[in-house]
C-alpha positions in Angstrom: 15.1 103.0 108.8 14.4 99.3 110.4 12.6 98.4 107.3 14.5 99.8 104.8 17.4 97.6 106.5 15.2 94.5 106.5 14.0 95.5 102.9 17.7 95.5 101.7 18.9 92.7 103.8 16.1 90.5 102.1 17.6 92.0 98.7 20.7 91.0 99.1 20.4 87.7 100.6 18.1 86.5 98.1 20.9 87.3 95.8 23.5 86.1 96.7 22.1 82.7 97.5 20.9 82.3 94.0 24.5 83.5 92.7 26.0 80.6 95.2 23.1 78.1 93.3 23.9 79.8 90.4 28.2 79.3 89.6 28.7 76.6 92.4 25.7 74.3 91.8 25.0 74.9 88.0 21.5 76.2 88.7 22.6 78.4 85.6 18.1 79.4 85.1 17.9 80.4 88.4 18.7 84.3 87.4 15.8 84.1 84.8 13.1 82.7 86.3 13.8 85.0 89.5 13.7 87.8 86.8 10.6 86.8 84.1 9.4 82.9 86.1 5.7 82.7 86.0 3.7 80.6 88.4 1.9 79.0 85.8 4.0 78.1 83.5 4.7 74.3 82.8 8.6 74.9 82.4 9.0 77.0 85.6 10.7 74.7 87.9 10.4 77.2 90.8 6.3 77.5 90.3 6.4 80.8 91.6 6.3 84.5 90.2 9.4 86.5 89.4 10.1 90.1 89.9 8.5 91.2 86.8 5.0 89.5 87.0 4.9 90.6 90.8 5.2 94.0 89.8 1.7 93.2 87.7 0.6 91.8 90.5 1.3 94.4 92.8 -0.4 96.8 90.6 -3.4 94.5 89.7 -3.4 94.2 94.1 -3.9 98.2 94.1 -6.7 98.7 90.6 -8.7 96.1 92.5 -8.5 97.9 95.9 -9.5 101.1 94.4 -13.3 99.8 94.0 -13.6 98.5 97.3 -11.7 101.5 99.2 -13.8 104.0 97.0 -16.7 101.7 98.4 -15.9 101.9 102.3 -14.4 105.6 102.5 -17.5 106.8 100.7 -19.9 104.9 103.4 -17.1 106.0 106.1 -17.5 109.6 104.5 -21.3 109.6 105.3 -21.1 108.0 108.2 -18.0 111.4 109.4 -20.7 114.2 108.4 -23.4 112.3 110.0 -21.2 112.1 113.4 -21.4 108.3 113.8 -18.1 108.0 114.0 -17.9 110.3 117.0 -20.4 108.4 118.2 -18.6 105.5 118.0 -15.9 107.1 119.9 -17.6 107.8 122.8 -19.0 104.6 123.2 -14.9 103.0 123.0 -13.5 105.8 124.5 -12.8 104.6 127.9 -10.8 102.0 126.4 -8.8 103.7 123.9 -8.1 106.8 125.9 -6.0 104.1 128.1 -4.4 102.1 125.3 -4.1 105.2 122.7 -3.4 108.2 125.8 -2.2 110.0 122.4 -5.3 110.6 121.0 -8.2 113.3 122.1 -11.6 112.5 123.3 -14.0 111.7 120.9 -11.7 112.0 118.0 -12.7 110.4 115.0 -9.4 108.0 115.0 -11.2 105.6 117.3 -14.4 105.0 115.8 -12.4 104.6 112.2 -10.0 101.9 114.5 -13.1 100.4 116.0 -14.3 99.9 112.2 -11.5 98.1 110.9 -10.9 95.6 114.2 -14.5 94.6 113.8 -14.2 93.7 110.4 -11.3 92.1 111.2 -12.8 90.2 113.9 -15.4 89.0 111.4 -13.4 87.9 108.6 -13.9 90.8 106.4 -10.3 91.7 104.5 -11.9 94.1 101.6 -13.8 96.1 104.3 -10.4 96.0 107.0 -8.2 97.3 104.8 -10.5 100.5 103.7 -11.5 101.2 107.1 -7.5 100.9 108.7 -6.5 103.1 106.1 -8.6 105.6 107.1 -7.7 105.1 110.6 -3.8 105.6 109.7 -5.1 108.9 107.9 -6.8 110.4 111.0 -4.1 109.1 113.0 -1.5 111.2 110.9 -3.4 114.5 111.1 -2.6 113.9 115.0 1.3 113.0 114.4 3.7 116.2 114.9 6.2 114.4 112.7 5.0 113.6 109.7 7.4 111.5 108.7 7.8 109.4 112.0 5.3 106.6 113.0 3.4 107.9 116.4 2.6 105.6 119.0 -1.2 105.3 118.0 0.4 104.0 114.7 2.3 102.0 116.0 0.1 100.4 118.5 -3.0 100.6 115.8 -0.7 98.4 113.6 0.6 95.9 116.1 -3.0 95.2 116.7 -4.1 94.9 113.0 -1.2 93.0 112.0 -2.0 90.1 114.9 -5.2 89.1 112.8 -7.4 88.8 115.5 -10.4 86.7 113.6 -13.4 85.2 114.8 -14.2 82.4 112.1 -11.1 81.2 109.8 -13.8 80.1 106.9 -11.7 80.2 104.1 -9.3 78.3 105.9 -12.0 75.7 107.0 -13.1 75.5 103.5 -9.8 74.6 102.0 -9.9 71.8 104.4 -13.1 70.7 103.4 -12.0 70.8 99.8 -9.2 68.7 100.7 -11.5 66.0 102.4 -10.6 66.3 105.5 -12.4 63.9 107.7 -13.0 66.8 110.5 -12.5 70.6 108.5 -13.5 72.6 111.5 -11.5 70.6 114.2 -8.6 73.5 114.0 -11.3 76.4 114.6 -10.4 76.2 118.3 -6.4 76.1 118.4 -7.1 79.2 115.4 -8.9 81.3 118.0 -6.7 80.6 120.8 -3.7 81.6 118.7 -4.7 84.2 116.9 -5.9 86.0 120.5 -2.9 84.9 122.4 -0.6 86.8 119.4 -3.3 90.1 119.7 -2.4 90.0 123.7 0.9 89.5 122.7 1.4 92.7 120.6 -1.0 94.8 122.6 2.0 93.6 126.0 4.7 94.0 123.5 4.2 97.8 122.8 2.3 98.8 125.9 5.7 98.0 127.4 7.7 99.8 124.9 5.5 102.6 125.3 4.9 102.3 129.3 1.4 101.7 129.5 0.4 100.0 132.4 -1.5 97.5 131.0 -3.1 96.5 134.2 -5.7 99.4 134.8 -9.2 98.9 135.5 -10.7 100.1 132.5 -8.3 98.3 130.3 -8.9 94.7 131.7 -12.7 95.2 132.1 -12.7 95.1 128.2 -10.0 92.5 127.6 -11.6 90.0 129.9 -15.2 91.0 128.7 -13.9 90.9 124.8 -12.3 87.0 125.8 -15.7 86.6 127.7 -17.6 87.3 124.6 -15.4 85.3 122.1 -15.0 82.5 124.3 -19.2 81.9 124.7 -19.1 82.1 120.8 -16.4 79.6 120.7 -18.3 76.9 122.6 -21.7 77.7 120.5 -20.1 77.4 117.0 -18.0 74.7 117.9 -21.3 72.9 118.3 -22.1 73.8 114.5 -22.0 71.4 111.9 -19.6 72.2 108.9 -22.8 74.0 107.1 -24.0 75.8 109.9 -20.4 77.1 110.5 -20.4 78.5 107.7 -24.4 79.9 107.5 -23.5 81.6 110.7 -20.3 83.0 109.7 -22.1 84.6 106.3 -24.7 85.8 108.1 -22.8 86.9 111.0 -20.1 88.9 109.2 -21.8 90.0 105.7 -25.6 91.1 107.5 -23.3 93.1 109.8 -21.9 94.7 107.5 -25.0 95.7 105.5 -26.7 96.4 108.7 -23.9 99.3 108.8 -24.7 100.6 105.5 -28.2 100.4 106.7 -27.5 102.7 109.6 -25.1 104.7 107.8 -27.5 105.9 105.3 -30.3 106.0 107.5 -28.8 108.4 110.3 -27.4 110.7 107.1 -31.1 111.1 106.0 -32.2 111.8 109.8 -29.2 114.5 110.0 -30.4 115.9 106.6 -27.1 115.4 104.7 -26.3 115.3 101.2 -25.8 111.3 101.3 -24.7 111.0 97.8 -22.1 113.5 97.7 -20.9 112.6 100.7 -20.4 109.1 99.5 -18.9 110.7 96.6 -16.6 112.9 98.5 -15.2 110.1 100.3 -14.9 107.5 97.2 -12.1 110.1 95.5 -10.1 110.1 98.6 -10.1 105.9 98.3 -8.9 106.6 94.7 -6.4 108.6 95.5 -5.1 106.4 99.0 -5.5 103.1 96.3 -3.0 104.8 93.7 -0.7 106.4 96.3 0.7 102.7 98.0 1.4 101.4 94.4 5.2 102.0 94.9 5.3 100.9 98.4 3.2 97.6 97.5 5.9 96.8 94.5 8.9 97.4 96.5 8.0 95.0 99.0 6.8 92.7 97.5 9.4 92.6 94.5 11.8 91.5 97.6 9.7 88.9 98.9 9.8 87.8 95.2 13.1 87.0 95.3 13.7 85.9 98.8 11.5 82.9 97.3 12.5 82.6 93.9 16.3 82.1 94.9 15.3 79.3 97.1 15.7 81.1 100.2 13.1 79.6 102.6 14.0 76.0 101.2 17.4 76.6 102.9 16.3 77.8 106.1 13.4 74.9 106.5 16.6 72.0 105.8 18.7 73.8 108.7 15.4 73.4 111.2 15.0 69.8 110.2 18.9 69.6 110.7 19.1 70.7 113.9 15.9 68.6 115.6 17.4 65.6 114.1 21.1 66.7 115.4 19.2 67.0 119.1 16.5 64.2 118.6 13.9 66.6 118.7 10.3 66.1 117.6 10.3 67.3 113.9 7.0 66.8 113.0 6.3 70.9 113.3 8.9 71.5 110.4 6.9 70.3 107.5 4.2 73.3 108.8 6.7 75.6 109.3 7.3 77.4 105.9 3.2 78.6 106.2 4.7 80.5 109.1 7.6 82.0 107.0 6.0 83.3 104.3 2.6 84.6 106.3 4.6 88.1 107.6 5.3 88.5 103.6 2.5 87.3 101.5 -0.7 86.5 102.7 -1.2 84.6 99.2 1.8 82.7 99.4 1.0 81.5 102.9 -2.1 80.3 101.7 -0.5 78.5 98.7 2.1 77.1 100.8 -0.7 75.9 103.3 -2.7 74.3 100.5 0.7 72.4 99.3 1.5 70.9 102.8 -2.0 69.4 103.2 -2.0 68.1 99.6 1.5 67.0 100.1 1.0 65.5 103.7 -2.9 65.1 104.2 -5.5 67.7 105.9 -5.0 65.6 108.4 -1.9 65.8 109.2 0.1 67.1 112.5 1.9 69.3 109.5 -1.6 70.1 107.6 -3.5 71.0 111.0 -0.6 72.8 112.3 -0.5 75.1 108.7 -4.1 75.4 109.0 -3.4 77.3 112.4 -0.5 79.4 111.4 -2.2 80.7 108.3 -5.1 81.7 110.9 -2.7 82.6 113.8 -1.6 86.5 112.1 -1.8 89.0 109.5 0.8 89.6 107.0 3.4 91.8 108.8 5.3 93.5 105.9 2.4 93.6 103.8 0.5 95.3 106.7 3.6 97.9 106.8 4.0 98.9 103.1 0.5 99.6 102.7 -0.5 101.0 106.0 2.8 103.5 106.8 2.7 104.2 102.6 -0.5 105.3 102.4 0.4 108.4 105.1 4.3 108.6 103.5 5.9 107.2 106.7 9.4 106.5 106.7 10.0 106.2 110.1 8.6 103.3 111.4 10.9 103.2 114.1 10.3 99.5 116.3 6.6 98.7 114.7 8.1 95.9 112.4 10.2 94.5 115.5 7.0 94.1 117.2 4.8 92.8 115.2 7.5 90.7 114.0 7.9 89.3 117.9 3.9 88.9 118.4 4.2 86.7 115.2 6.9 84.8 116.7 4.8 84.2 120.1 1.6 83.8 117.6 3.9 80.7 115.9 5.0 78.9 119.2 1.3 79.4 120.4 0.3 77.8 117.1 2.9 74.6 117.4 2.1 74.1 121.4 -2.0 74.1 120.5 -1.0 71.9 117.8 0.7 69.3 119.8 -1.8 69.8 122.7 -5.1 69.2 120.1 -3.2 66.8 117.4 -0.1 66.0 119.1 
């Protein structure tokens, strides 16, 4: 129900600011390019998609995923028949059975979670999104209400949606494109954020849920995880640009292929049929890839017009008014829209990143501090069109509230680290 009502607000909003722009300020294109615009095309003063090209585009989002999902869940199918994912799930077990109390021992839900925050952790979107569907999935088959998100999905989410990442290369390599005298110098305040916003949502719906956060078992792994990440912190920030990025490849693509590796090999050892396993479990991404299509068009149709009818623009002039109203420090305004549009379009975040550097330097407080917040969290609505589509959740009772509030702790992290590095 909360997202329908933020789906409708967004609707509605977006339309009636146009219609103000529209018959009050004799914007009298603004109705057509919201409709037919096109990023690309030299008339469009907007420079952004309208509703009808983001349908394509939400449709040409789910024909590409069906490769790579068909391509995970038929590794992940192998990997089920072989029992490594129970395997998997007796290793984390301790840990989850604290965070997710929900779920049995051993069940395959954890290992398939465990899956998609690694890849996560290393940077790897095509293999995330495969492996948290299939989480979601096995989560379900544990939900009594079908139709209502469980508090494993909701947790699982949170988490996912915080973005915890090791190595922001794409972001890094923008910079770099962008000649920026020092690409890597926001790899710290990225890592600090993006973990501060994970610890943020993991608080956020523990407390909702009343899990006391503070038990043995759960704070052995959190402070060994920030252990672990923050010795790799101080060796790549040692790196040159090129090694950064040598390590990172290695790091997160030979992991990955050392799964396959292992996959495969322990399906031959357990004298499985490993093709048609892999072939089982490639129809099921087909079918998960096809079945989010409508979910994927309705919200992003919304965030379509939400931009298009100017919008953001509005709400960025108000921020600037009120800092200078109060003498405040502005400077953290110009980065701001990154952090606006990242809970609704990971691709428009990014765009919006790349046009404040080019518009105010890589260097910049406002290019640094975009840099951050495009690394800082995950797309939010994205993340809950996909994710609670794909298992025909309507329900997802306060998930976008939190994830929406870790983002918000996620952005004042990213402005503080900002002003604390850069400032």
């Amino acid at each position: 129900m909360a997202l329908s009502r933020i789906w409708s607000a967004f609707i509605i909003v977006a339309i009636v600011v146009a219609s103000i722009k529209c018959f009050f300020f004799g914007q009298t294109d603004i109705f057509n390019w919201m409709i037919i615009g096109k990023a690309d095309d030299a008339a469009n003063p907007l420079k952004i998609d309208g509703v009808i090209e983001t349908c394509w585009t939400a449709v040409n989002i789910c024909l590409k995923l069906i490769g790579v999902m068909a391509l995970f869940m038929g590794f992940m199918s192998i990997a089920e028949k072989a029992g490594g994912i129970r395997l998997l799930s007796r290793i984390i077990g301790p840990f989850f059975s604290k965070l997710f109390p929900d779920i049995p021992k051993g069940h395959p839900a954890t290992g398939h979670m465990v899956m998609n925050f690694s890849a996560n952790l290393l940077g790897l979107d095509n293999a995330a999104t495969p492996f948290g569907l299939k989480a979601m999935e096995s989560l379900q088959e544990l939900n009594p209400n079908k139709e209502t998100a469980s508090n494993a999905q909701i947790m699982f989410l949170c988490l996912h949606a915080s973005g915890l990442t090791l190595i922001p290369v794409s972001i890094i390599a923008v910079r770099a494109s962008l000649h920026s005298a020092n690409p890597t110098d926001i790899f710290i305040p990225c890592m600090i954020a993006t973990f501060v916003a994970t610890m943020a949502a993991m608080f956020i719906v523990s407390f909702k849920q009343k899990i006391n956060i503070f038990q043995p078992v759960i704070l052995a792994w959190v402070l060994g995880l920030s252990a672990v990440i923050a010795s790799l912190v101080l060796y790549l920030n040692t790196l040159s640009l090129t090694g950064l990025q040598s390590f990172s490849g290695v790091l997160s693509n030979g992991l990955l292929l050392l799964i396959f590796f292992l996959i495969v090999l322990g399906g031959l050892y357990k004298k499985i049929n490993v093709f048609e396993g892999f072939v089982e479990g490639a129809k099921g991404g087909f079918d998960t890839a096809i079945r989010i299509i409508p979910y994927l068009v309705g919200m992003l149709i919304a965030i379509s017009l939400l931009r298009t009818s100017g919008t953001f623009t509005i709400i960025i002039d108000a921020m600037k008014s009120v800092c200078t109203y109060f003498n405040l420090d502005s400077r953290f305004i110009d980065g701001i829209p990154t952090a606006l549009i990242k809970p609704l379009s990971g691709s428009g975040a990014r765009g919006m990143m790349i046009d404040t550097m080019t518009t105010y330097g890589a260097d910049s407080f406002a290019g640094r501090l975009s840099s951050i917040l495009q690394g800082s969290s995950d797309t939010t609505f994205y993340v809950i069109a996909v994710y609670f589509g794909a298992v025909s959740v309507k329900n997802t009772r306060y998930a976008v509230g939190a994830m929406l509030l870790a983002d918000l702790v996620g952005i004042i992290t990213s402005i503080a680290l900002c002003y604390m590095f850069f400032g």
